[in-house]
N, C-alpha and C positions, 0 to 999 in steps of 0.2 A: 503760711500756716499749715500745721502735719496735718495727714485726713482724719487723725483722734479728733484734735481740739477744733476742726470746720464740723463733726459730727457734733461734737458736742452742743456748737454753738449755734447750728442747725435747727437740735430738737426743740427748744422754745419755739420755736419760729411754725415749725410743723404742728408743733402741739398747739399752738394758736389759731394756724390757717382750718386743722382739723376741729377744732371747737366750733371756731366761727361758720364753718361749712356745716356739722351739725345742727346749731341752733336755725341756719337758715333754711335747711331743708323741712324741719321742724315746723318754720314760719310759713313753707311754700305751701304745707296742706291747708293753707289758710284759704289760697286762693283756690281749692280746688273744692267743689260743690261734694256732699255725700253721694255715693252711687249704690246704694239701699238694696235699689231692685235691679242693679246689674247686670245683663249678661255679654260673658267677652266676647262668643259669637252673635249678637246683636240680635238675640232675645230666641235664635233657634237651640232646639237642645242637641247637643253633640252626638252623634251619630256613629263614631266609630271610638276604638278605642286612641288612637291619636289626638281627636277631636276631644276627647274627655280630658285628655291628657291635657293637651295645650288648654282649654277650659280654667281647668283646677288651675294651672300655672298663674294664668290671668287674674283669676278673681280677688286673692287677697293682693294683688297690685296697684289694679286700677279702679278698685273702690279704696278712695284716702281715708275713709274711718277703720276699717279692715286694716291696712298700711300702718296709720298712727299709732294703733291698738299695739301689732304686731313689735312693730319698731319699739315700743314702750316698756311692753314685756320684756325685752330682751336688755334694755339699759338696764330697766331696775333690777334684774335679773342677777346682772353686775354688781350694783351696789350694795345690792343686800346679801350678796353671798348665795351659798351654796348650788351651786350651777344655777342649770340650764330650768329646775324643778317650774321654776314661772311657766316659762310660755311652755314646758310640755305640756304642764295642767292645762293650758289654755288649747293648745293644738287637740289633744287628746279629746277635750271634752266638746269642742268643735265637729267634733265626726260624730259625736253622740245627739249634736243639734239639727246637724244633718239627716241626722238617721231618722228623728222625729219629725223633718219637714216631709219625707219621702212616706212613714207612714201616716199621712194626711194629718197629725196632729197640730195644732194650733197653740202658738207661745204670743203671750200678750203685746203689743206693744215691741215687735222686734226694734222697730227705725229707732224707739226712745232708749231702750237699754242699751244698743250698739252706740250712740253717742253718748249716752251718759257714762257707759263704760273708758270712754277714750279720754275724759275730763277727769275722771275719778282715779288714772291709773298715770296722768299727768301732775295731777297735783299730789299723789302718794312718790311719783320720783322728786316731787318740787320739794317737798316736806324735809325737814333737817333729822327729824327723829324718826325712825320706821315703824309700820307696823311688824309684826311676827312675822318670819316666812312662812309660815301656815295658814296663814290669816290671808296673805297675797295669795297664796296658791288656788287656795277654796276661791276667792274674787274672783281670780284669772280664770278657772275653773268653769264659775258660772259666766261669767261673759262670754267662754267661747262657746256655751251651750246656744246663744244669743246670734252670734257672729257665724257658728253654722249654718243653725235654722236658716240663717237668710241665705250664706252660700247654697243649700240647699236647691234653690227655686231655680238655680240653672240647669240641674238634672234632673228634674222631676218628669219623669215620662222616660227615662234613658234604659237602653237594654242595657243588662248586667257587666257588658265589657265596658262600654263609655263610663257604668257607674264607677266602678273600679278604679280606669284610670284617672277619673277626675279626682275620687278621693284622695289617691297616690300624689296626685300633682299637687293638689290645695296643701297636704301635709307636708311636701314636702318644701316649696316654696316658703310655708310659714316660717319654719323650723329654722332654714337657709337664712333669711331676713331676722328672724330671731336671734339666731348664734352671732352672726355678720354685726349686730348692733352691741349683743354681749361682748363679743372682741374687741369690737373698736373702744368701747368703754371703757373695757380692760387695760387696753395701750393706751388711750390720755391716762387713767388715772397712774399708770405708770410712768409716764412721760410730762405732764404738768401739772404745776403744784395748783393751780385755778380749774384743776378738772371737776371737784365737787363742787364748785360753784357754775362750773357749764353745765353739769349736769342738773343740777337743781333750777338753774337757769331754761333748761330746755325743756323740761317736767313743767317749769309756767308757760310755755309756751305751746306744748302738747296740753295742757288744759284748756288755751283759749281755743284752741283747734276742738278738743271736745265741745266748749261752751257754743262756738259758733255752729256745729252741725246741729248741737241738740235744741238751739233756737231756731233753726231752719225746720226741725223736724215739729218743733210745737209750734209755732206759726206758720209753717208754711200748708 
């Protein structure tokens, strides 16, 4: 067989194993608990500016509603067109929730908006018909005022260099995780013809992901 038509015959295969790897990463925040009140250095506040740095890098990782959110923004991102506008709005207005954690101001109810955010932006990718991209942008917008605020709580006390670089870090790791999710979205929907249906597929799946943090957060 010429290496054309092994390419060829290849790409179903790929585009398969890549679907299936996404919807299952998808399923894996299922088993991972919300991590709300986070912090990557294990609750001391960052001290230097490396330590802010490595901080910020952490926090949208290894809190999985932060992760879902992020990862979420960035497929719909794809499917409804016009770049990257989602998760900036989202990243953008996350530094503005921040900002409000640090001047001691108080947002209702972070832990319920952050999961309800992650369910709501799961079944807006599950959904066959979109809403506006302006309509998402504004949502992504005020979520990440939400998704800040609580980033927030790992700098609060920090001299202005740890602040800095934590903000540095948080934005840019988003961004990285956002584009990475836009792309790959990009290449299935170019590469297999069952790509809107993984994707709409994994939108129900990042819902149940939202539904089960936001029952932890109201019962627990």
């Amino acid at each position: 067989m010429s290496p054309v038509l092994l390419s060829k015959s290849l790409k179903p295969m790929i585009a398969k194993a890549s679907a299936f790897g996404l919807v299952l990463a998808a399923g894996l925040l299922l088993l991972a608990p919300p991590a709300l009140a986070h912090h990557p250095f294990g609750g001391e506040t960052p001290s230097s500016a490396i330590q802010g740095f490595l901080s910020g890098l952490g926090h949208p990782v290894i809190g999985p509603d932060h992760l879902a959110f992020v990862i979420a923004s960035g497929l719909l991102a794809a499917v409804i067109g016009h770049g990257l506008r989602i998760p900036l709005g989202f990243v953008l207005a996350s530094l503005a929730g921040t900002g409000i954690h640090l001047m001691g101001m108080d947002l209702p109810a972070p832990e319920l908006w952050i999961s309800f955010s992650v369910m709501l932006f799961g079944v807006l990718l599950a959904l066959k018909a979109k809403p506006n991209v302006l309509i998402i942008v504004a949502l992504a917008s005020l979520a990440g005022v939400f998704h800040g605020y609580a980033y927030g709580e790992a700098i609060v006390g920090a001299d202005m260099a740890p602040l800095m670089a934590y903000l540095l870090g948080f934005t840019g790791i988003q961004m990285a995780i956002a584009a990475s999710s836009y792309g790959f979205a990009e290449w299935l929907k170019a590469h297999s013809e069952t790509a809107a249906m993984t994707l709409r597929f994994t939108g129900f799946t990042l819902a149940g992901v939202g539904f089960a943090f936001l029952s932890g957060v109201v019962l627990g």
